[in-house]
C-alpha positions in Angstrom: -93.4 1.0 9.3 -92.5 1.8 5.6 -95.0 4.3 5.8 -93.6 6.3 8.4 -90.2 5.7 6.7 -91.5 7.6 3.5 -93.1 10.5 5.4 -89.5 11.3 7.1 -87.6 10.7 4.0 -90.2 13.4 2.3 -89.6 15.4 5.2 -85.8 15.5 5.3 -85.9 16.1 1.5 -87.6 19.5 2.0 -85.7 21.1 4.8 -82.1 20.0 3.2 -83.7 21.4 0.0 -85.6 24.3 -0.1 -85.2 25.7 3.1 -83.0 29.1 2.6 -81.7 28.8 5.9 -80.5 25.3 6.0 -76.9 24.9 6.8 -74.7 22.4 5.2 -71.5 21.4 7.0 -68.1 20.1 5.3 -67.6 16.5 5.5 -64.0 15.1 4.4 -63.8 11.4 4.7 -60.6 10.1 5.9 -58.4 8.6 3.0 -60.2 11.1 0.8 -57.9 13.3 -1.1 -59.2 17.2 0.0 -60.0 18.0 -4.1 -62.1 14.9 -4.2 -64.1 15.8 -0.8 -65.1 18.5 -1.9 -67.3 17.8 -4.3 -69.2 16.3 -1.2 -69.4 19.7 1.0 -73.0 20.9 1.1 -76.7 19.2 0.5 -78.5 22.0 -0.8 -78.5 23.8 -4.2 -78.0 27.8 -4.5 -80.9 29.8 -5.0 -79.2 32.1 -7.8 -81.7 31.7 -10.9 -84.2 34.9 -11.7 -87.0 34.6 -13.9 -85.0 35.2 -16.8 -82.9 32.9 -16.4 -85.4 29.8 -15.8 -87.2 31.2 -18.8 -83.5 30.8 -20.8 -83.2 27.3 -19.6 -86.9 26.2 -20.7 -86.8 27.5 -24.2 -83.1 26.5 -24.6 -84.3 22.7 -24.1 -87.6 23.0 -25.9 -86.2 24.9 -29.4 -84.0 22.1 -30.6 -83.6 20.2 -33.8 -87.4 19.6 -34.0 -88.5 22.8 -35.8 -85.3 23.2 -37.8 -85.4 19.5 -39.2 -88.3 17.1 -37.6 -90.5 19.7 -39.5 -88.7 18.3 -43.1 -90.3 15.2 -41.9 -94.0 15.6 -41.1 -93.9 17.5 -43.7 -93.2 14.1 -46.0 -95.4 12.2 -44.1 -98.2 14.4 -43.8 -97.9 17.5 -46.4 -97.3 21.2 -45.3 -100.6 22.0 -43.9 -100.3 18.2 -42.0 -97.4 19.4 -39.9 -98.9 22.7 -38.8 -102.1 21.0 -37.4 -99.9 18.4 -35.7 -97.3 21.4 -34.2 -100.8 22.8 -33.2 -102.3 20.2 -31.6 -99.3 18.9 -29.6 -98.9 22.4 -28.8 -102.3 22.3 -27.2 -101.9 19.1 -24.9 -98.3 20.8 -23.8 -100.3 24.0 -23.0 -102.8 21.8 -20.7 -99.9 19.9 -18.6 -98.3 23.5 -18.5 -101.8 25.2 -16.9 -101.4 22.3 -14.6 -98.2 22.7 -13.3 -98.0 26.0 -12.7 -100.8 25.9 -10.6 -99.1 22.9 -8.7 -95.6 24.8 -8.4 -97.3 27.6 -7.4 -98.2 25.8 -4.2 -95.3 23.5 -4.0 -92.2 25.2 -5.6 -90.0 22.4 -4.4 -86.9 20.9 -5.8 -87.8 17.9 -7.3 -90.9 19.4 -8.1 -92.0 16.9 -10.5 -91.4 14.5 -8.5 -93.0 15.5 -4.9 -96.4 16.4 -7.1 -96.9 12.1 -7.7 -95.6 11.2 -4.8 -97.7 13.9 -2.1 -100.6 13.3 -4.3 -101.3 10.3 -5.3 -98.6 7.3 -4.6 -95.2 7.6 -3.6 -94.1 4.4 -5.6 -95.6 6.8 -8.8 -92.8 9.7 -7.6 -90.5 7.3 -7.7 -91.2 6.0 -11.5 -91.9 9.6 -12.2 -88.1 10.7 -10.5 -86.1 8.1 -12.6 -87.7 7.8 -15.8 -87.6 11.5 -16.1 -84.1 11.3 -15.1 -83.3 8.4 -17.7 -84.9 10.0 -20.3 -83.4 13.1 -20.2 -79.9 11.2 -20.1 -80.8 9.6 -23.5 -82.2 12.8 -24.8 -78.7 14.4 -24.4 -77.1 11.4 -26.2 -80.1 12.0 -29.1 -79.1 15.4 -29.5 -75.6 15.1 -29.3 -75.4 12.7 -32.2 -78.2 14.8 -33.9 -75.8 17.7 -34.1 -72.9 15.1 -35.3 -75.4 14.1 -38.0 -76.2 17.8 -39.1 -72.4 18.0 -39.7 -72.7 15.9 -42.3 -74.3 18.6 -44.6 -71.3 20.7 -44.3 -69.5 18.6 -47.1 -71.0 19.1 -50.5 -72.4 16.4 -52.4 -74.4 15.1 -49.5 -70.9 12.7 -48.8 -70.9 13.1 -45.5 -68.2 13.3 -42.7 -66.3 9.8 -42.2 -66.7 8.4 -38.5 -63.8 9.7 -37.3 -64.3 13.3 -38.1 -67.9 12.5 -36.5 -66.1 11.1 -33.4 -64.0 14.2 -33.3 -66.9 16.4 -33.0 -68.9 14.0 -30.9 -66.1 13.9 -28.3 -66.0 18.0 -28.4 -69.6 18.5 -28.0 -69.3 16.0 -24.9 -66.4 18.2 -23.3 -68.0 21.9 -23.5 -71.4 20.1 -22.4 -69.9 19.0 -19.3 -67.4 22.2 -18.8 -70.6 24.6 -19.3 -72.1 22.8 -16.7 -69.6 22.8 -13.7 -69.1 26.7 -14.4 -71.8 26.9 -11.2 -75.9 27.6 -12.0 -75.2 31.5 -12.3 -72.9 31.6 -15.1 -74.7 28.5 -16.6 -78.1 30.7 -16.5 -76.2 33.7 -18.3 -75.2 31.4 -20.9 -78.8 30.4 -21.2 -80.0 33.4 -21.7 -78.1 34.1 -24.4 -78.7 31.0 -26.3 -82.6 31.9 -26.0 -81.9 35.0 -27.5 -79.5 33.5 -30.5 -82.9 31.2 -31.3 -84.8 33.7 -31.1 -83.3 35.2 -33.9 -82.6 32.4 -36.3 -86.6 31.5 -35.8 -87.5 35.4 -36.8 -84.5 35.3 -39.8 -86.0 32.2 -41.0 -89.3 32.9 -41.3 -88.8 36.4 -43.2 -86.4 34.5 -45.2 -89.6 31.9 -46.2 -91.5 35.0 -47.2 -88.7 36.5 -49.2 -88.2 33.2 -51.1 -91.9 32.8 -51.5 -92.3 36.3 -53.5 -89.3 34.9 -55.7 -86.3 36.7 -54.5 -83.5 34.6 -54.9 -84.5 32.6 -58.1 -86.8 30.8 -56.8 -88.8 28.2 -58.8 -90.9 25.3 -57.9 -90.2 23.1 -61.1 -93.3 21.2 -62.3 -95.2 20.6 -59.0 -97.3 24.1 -57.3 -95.4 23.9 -53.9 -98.8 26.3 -52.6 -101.3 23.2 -53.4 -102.6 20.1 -52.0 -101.2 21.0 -48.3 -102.3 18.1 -47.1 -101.2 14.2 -48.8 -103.6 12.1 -50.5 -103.3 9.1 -48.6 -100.4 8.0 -46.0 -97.2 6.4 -47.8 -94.5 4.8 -45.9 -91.8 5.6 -48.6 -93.0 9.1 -49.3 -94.3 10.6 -52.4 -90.6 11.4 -53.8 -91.8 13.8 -56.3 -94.9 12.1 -57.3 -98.7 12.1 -55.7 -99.8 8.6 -57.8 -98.7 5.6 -57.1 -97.4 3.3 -59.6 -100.1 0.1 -60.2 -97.0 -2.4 -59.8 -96.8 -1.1 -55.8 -98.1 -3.1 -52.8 -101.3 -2.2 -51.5 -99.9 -1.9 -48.1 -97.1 0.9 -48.9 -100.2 3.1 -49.0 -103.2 3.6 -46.3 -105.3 5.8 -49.5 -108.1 8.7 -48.6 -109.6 9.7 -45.6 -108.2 7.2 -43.4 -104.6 8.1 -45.1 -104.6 11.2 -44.0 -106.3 11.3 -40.6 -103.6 8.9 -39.8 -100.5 10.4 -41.4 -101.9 13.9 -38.9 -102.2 11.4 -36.2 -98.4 9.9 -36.7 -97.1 13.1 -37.0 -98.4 14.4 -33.5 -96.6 11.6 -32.0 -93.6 13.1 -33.6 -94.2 16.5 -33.0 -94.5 16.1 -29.0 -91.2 15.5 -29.6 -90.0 18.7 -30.1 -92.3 20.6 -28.1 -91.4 19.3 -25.1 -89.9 21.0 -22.7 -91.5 23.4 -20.9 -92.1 21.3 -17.9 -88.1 22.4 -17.3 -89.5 25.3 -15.9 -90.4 23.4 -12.7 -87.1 21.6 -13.0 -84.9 24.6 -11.5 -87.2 25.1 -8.4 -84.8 24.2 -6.4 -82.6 26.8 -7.9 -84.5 29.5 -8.6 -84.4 33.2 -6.4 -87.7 33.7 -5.8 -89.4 30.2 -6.9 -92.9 31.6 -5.4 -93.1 34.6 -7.2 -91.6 33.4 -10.6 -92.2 29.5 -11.3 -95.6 30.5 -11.7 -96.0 33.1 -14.2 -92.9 31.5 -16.0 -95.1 28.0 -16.5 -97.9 30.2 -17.6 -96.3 32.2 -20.5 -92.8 30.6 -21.5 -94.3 27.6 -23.2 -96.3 30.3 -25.6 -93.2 31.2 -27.5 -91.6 28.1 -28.6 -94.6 26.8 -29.7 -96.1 29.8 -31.4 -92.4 29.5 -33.2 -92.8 26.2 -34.3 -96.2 26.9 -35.8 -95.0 30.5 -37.5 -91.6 28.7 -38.8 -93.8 25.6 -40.3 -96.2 27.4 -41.8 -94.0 29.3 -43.8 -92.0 26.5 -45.0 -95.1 24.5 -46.3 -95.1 27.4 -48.8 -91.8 26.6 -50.1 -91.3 22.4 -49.5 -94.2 20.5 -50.7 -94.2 16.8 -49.4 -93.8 15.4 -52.7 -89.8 16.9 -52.4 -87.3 13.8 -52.3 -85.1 15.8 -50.3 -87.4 15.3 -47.2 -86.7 12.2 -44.7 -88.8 9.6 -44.4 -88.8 7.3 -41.0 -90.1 4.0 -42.8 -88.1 4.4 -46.5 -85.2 1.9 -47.4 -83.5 5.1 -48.8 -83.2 8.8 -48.2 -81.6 11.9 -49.8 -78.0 12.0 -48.4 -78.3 16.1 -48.4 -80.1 18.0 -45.6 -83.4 16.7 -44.1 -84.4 20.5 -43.4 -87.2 22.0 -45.4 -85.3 25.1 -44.7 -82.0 24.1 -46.5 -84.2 22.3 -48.9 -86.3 26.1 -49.8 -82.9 27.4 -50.2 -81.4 24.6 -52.2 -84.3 26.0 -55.5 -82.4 29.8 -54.8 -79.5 31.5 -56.1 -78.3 31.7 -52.5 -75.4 29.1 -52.1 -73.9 30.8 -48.7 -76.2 30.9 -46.4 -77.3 26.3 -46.1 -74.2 26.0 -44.9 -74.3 28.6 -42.2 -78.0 27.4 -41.6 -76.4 24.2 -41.0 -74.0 25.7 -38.5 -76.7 27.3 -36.8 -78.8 24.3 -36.7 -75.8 22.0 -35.2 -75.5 24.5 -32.4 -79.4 24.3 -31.8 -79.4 20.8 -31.1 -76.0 21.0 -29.3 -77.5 23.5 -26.8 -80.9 21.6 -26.4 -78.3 18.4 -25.5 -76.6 20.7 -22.9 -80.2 21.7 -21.6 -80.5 18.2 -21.0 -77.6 17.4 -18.8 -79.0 20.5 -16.4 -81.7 18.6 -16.3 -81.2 15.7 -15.4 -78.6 16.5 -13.3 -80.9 18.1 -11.0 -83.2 15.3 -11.6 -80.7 13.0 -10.1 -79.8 15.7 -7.2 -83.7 15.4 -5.9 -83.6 11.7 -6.7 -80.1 11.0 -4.8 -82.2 13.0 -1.4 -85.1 11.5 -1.7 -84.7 7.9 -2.6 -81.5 7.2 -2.2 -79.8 5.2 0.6 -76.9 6.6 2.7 -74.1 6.2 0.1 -75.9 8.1 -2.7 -77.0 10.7 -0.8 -73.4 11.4 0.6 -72.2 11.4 -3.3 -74.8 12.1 -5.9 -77.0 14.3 -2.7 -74.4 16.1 -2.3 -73.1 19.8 -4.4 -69.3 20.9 -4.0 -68.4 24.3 -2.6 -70.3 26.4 -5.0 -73.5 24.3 -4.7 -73.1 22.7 -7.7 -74.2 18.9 -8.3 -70.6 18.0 -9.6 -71.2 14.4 -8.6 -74.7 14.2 -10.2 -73.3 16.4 -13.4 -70.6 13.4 -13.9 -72.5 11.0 -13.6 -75.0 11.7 -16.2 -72.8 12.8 -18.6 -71.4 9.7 -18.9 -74.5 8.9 -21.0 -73.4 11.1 -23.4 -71.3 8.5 -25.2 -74.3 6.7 -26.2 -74.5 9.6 -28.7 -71.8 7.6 -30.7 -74.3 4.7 -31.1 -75.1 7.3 -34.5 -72.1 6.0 -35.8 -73.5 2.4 -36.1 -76.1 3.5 -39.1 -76.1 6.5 -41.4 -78.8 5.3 -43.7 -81.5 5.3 -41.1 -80.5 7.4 -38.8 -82.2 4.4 -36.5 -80.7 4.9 -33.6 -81.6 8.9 -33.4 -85.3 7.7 -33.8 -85.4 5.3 -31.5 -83.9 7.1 -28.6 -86.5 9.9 -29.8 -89.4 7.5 -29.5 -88.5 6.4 -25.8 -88.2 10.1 -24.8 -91.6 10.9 -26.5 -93.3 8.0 -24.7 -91.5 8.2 -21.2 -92.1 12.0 -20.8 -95.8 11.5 -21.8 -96.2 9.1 -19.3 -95.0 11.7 -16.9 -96.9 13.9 -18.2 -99.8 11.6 -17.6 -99.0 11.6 -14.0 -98.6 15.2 -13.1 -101.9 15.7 -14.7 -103.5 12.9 -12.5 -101.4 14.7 -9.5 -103.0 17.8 -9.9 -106.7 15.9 -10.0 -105.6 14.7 -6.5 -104.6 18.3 -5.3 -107.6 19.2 -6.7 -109.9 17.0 -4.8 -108.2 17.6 -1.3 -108.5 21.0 -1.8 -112.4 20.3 -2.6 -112.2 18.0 0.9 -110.7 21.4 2.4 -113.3 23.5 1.4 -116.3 21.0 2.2 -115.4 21.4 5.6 -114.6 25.1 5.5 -111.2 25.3 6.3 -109.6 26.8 3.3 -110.9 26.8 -0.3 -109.4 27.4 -3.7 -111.3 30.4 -4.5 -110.5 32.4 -1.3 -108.9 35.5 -1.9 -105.7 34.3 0.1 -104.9 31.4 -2.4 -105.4 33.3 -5.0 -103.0 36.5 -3.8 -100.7 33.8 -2.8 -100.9 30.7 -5.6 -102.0 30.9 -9.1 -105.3 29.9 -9.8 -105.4 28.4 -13.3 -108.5 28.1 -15.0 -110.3 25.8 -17.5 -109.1 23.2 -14.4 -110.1 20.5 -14.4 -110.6 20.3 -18.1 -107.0 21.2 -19.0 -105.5 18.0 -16.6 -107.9 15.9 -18.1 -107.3 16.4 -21.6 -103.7 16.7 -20.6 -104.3 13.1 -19.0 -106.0 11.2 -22.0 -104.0 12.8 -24.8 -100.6 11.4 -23.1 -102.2 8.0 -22.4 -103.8 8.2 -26.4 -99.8 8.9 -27.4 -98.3 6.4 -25.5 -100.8 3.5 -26.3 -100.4 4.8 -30.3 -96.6 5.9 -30.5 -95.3 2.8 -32.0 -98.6 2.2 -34.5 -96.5 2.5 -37.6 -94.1 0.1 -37.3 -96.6 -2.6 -36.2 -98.6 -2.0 -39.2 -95.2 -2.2 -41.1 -94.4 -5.6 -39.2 -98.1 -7.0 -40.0 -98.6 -6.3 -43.9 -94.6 -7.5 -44.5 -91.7 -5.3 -45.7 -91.4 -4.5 -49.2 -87.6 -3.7 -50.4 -88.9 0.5 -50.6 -89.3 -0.3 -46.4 -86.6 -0.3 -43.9 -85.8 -4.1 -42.7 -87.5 -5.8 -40.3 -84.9 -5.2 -37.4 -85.1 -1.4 -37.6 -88.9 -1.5 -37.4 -88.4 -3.9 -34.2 -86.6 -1.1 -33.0 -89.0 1.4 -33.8 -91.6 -0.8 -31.6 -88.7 -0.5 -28.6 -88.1 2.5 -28.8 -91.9 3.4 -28.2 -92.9 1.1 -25.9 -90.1 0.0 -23.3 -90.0 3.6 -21.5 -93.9 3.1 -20.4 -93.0 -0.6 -19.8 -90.3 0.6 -17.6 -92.1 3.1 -16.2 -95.0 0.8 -14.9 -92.5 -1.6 -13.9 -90.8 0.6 -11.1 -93.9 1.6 -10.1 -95.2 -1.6 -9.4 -92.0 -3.0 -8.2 -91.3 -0.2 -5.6 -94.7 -0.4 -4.5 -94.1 -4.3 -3.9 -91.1 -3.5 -2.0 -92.0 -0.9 0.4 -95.8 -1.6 0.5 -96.9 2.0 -0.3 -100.7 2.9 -0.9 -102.2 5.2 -2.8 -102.4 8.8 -1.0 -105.7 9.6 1.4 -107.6 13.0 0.8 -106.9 13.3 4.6 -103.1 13.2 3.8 -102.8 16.7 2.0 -104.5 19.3 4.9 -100.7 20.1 5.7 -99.1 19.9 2.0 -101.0 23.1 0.6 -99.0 24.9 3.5 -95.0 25.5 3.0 -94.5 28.6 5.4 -90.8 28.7 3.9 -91.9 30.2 1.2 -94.7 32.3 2.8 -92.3 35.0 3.4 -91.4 35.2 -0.6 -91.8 39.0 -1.6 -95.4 38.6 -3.5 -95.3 40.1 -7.3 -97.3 43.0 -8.0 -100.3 41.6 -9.7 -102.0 44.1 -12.4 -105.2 43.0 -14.2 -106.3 43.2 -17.7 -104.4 43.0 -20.7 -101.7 45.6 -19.5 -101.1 42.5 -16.7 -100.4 39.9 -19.0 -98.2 42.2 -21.4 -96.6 42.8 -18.4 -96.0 39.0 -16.9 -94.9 38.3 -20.5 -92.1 40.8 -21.0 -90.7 39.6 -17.7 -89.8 36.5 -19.0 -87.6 38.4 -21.5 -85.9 41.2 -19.4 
């Protein structure tokens, strides 16, 4: 009986949806004030987004504060050439989850994409995890990002002072009320805006890195002091309290504030991935505005494919550059596990400029760095305001689908947008510690290790729509290498290598996340370590998404007594004739193709 329960639930969810000719009728409850019903008028979202547009959202959310000050930090921990191979690498795994899902929305350009992909393919109970750890995270990403920006106001007062609380409050509390106003404006306008935030970044990422090479040939009055910035890229062993201008440490030290050689190394590269997946996450927004997007057929696709290409080819670029001009043995640079840090900027950008002439342009870095994270934060509430849309339709009982289901006149999810917003104020949690920054990392920590989990699952999704597909073509009834599927979906290759390295890497990063701080717990904390209670928090912060995340898998499946998908189940998923009547792209081969699919994304 639950079984039958879930199909028609999956059902509904679709036709109120994604079907373009769905009609939504106007409900006002009695005792309801008319401005107040409204907000309750239709089930469906508008399809208004173009592939612009969904491109502008994606690399909005993904270019945040991680390349403009996270990089300042691997750098510390793992020396210039350390954080370029750890941008690289998480770049990689984010490439393979992206080769995945495009090939998935391709077939299934649903809203509440990420979602239906678990839950048609492998468990329903897993969509459900999937649906509100996504959604959760993303809630606490916005408050992360928020109070990031607060915290990069802080360098606009000289002498690394810093703002009081109350000016942070003040800017805290605006920064909540233009997220939440940019939001209700409707998805058209909010797309516009989007696309002109990708286009500001795109800029400050070019500026910065010709401004690396002009301070790298000297211009400005450059001058590296008594260390060569351009050697030893990588650090001689992995030191929680950083190096603070010195590679040797001092005989009086505790063996265990160092892991020395090889081993040192290896594992400061290895800590710093876990970081870095921090900031290149992202792109799976993309499949996000599905149920939003014009033509979700023709553009989800090759906007999964390519969008995920520039941020991370920025981050790289950007990095690279500034290992010329920050060396890890800079006290300037932030360091997770120290007792104390620098009180001036954490970004090696600022800190290139802070050995120039230049004295303008940190603080209008700064300014543009704020409004990075800012927008990233805003990014988020889209995000998982959607989320919580799909969520409301497709788990929820009759009361939350006639609030948080429901968009207002304009199809906007003004319900859903409240809601989550209201998680903004965790953002002022910052103002409980300004000498570790604590609660910024830990928030970051449960992001990282929730969306990897997810990750994990869309990968292990796509194995499953793999194999029905294989079941399909076994018994000749339709393959993956017929002409029509690959006219009509995208066909990604390197499958199913990409899902599977996509699958362990996430699993490797959840399982390791929170290594450092159990090391940190086991050999003791000298007073150069942050106390005990802020490691404790590290360990949270890594581990209780994925605890929560298995949790409401297991405890939904309890509940409603799900099972784990049959082959036999998919024959009618890879079949949405909705979208069968999608104008089809003009497909060109060759190089001129690619160039082609790639300057879409930018038009």
């Amino acid at each position: 009986m639950a079984r039958s329960k879930e199909a028609t639930t999956l059902h509904t969810f679709e036709a109120n949806s994604d079907s373009a000719s769905s009609t939504s009728s106007t409900r006002h409850t009695s005792g309801i004030p008319g401005y107040v019903a409204r907000l309750f008028e239709h089930d469906r979202l508008d399809r208004k987004l173009k592939r612009h547009h969904i491109t502008s959202i994606a690399f909005s959310g993904t270019v945040g504060i991680g390349l403009f000050v996270t990089s300042g930090e691997l750098i510390g921990i793992s020396g210039s050439a350390g954080c370029v191979i750890s941008f690289a690498v998480a770049g990689v795994v984010i490439i393979c989850v992206m080769r995945t899902l495009a090939e998935l929305v391709s077939v299934r350009p649903l809203s509440g994409a990420l979602i239906d992909y678990p839950h048609t393919f492998v468990d329903p109970a897993l969509g459900f995890a999937v649906g509100i750890m996504y959604w959760f995270a993303q809630c606490l990403c916005m408050a992360t990002l928020t109070a990031a920006a607060a915290r990069v106001a802080d360098d606009f007062v000289p002498s690394g002072q810093g703002l009081s609380k109350g000016q942070k409050a003040g800017i805290l509390g605006g920064l909540f009320v233009i997220t939440l106003l940019s939001n209700a404006l409707g998805v058209k306008i909010y797309g516009r805006l989007e696309r002109v935030v990708k286009w500001l970044k795109i800029m400050l990422v070019v500026a910065l890195c010709v401004l690396m090479i002009i301070i790298n040939v000297g211009v400005g009055g450059h001058t590296f002091g008594t260390t060569n910035y351009t050697q030893n890229a990588l650090v001689p062993s992995l030191r929680w309290e950083g190096f603070n201008g010195s590679s040797s440490i001092s005989p009086n030290s505790p063996v265990e504030l160092e892991i020395p050689g090889d081993s040192g190394r290896f594992l400061a590269v290895w800590t710093c991935i876990t970081l870095a997946m921090f900031a290149c996450m992202g792109g799976d927004y993309v499949v996000v505005t599905a149920g939003e997007a014009e033509s979700p057929r023709r553009d989800l696709p090759i906007a999964a494919r390519f969008m995920y290409l520039v941020p991370i080819g920025c981050y790289i670029l950007a990095a690279f550059l500034a290992g010329f001009n920050v060396n890890y043995m800079d006290p300037h640079l932030f360091h997770p596990w120290a007792s104390t840090n620098s009180p001036t900027s954490y970004s090696p950008f600022i800190i290139a400029l802070q050995y120039t002439s230049i004295k303008v342009l940190p603080t209008f870095l700064n300014g543009c760095f704020l409004f990075s994270a800012y927008t990233t934060g805003n990014t988020c509430l889209y995000i998982s305001s959607r989320t919580l849309f799909a969520i409301s339709q497709l788990y929820g009982n009759n009361f939350i689908k006639e609030t948080l289901g429901k968009t207002n006149s304009g199809h906007t999810p003004m319900a859903a947008i409240i809601f989550c917003s209201l998680f903004g104020f965790l953002a002022f949690l910052g103002l409980a510690d300004t000498t570790y920054n604590q609660p910024i990392l830990t928030l970051s920590a449960f992001f990282t290790g929730t969306i990897a989990c997810i990750y994990a699952s869309e990968c292990l999704a796509f194995l499953r729509f793999k194999a029905g597909l294989k079941r399909l073509e076994t018994h000749e009834i339709f393959s993956r290498d017929d002409d029509l599927y690959r006219r009509r979906h995208y066909r990604a290759h390197w499958q199913p290598l990409c899902a599977l390295f996509g699958l362990v890497s996430c699993l490797l990063i959840v399982l390791f996340s929170g290594w450092p701080a159990i090391y940190l717990l086991h050999t003791g904390t000298p007073s150069t370590i942050k106390p005990t209670s802020y490691l404790i928090a590290d360990v949270v912060g890594a581990y209780v998404g994925p605890v929560l995340f298995v949790l409401l898998y297991v405890v939904y499946k309890f509940i409603y007594e799900t099972r784990i998908q049959s082959l036999k189940d998919f024959e009618n998923a890879y079949f949405l004739p909705a979208f069968d009547q999608e104008p089809q792209s003009d497909v060109r081969k060759g190089w001129r193709g690619v160039l082609s699919e790639v300057w879409s994304l930018f038009r």
